[in-house]
N, C-alpha and C positions, 0 to 999 in steps of 0.2 A: 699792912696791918689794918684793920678795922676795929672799932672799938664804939662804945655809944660816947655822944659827942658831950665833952667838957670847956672844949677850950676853942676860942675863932679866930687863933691868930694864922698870918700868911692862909689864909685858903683864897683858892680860886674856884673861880662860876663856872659851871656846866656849860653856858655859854662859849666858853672862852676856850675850852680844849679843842684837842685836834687830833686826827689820828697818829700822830708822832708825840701827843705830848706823854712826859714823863714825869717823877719826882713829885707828883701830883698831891696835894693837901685841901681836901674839900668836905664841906660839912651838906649832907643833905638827909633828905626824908624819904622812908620806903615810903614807896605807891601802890608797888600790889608786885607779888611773888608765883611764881610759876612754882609749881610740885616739885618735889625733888627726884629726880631721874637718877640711876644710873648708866657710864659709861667705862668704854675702856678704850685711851688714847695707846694710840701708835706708839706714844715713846715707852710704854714700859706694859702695855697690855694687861695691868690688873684693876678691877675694877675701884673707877674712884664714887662720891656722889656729888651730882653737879645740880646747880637752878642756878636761875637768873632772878633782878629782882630790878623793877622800872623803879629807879631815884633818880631826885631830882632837886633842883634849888628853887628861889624866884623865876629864874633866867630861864630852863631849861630843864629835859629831863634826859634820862640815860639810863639802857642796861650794866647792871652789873655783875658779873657772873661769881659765884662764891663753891669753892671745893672742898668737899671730906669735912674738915671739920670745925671753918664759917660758919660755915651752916647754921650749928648750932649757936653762935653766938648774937645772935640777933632777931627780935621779933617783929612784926608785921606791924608798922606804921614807927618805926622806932625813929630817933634822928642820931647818925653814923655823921662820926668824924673817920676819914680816910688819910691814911697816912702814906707816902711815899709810892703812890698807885702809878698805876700805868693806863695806856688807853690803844688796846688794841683793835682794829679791822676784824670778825670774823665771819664770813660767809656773805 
């Protein structure tokens, strides 16, 4: 879940994740957004809309990839509380 950020309790640093970490709770700042692309994944082949967006904390920064209809819920320099995120490896 994504959401603009209210609250600072339990989150963790960008620093600190890994690529296995999960349950993730972290408060950070867009950087700057890539255009929104479409694609169409293997598992169901109909078209979804993807972008990435470089956030980041004090510590660290990080892509984050947002689908369909993310997207629209968030504008360019906002600061995003993340809720129960995950941290995958891609490519």
């Amino acid at each position: 879940m994504i959401r603009e950020d209210s609250s600072r309790s339990e989150l963790r640093k960008i620093e600190n994740l890994t690529p296995r970490s999960r349950e993730v709770n972290a408060s950070v700042q867009i950087v700057s957004i890539t255009p929104v692309r479409e694609v169409r994944p293997r598992r169901d082949y109909l078209p979804h809309r993807i972008f990435d967006a470089l956030v980041g904390d004090e510590t660290a920064s990080i892509y984050l990839t947002l689908w369909d209809d993310n997207i629209d819920k968030i504008n360019e320099k906002a600061t995003l509380r993340i809720e129960n995120g995950h941290v995958k490896l891609f490519r």
